[in-house]
N, C-alpha and C positions, 0 to 999 in steps of 0.2 A: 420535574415536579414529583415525579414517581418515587425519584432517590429522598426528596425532603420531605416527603410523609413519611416515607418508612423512618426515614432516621428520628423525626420528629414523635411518629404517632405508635409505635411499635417497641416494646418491651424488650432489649435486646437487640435495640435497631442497627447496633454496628454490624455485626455477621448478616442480618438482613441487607444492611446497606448495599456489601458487598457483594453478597448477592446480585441486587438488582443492578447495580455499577457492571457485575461481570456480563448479566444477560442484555444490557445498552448496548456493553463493547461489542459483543459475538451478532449481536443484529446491526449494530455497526459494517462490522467487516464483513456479513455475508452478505450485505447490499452493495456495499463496495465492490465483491464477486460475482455479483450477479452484474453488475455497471459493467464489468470488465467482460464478461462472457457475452453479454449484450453486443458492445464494443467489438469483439472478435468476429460474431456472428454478420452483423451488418458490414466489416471491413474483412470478411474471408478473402475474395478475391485478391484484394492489394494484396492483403500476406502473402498470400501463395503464390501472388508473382512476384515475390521479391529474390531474390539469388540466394542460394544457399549461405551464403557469408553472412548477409543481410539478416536472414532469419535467423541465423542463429544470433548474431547482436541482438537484437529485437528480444530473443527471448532470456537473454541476460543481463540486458540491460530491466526488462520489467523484475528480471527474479530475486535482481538486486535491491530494487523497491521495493520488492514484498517483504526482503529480510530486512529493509534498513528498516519497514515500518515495523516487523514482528521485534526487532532486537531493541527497538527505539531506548523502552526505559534503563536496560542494560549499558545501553551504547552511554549513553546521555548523562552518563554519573558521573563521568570522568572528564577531564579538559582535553585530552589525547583521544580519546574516544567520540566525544562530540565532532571534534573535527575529521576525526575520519569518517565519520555520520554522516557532519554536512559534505565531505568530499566525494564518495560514494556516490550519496544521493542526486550532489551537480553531476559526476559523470557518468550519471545513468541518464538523465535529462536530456542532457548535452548529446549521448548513441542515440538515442530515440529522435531527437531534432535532427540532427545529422541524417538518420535514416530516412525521416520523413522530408528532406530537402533534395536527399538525393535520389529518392525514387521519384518526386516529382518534375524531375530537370529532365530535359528533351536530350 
């Protein structure tokens, strides 16, 4: 609603718009980090017992995330690019289930 006032009510509202499109995005993604440090805090233990191998999957499979979502507009222009986007993205998914199936098996 914020973005269609400006653009609506404000003299100049494109530069404004984006503006406020950019400060949506950035409080977007720093709730999203704060979701995920949340996330860390309340599941430190699992992490830390997972094996060295584990953890370091774990933290390449999430780092892969963070770049498919930071490259997303980039990736996504292209036909070859898309699919490497969504390829990426499934086999980031994909270490992360895996990790979490196989630290929970006896």
């Amino acid at each position: 609603m914020a973005l269609a006032f400006v653009v609506a009510a404000v003299p100049g509202g494109g530069n404004a718009a984006t503006a406020v499109l950019t400060a949506i995005t950035i409080a977007f993604l720093a709730t999203i980090g704060w979701a995920g440090y949340q996330v860390y805090r309340s599941q430190q233990l699992s992490i830390l017992s997972l094996t060295d191998g584990q953890r370091i999957a774990l933290v390449a499979a999430v780092g892969a995330i963070v770049l498919m979502i930071a490259g997303a507009d980039e990736m996504l222009e292209t036909g070859g690019g898309t699919l490497a986007w969504i390829a990426i993205l499934a086999a980031s998914i994909v270490a992360i289930w895996r990790l979490w199936v196989e630290s929970h098996t006896y």
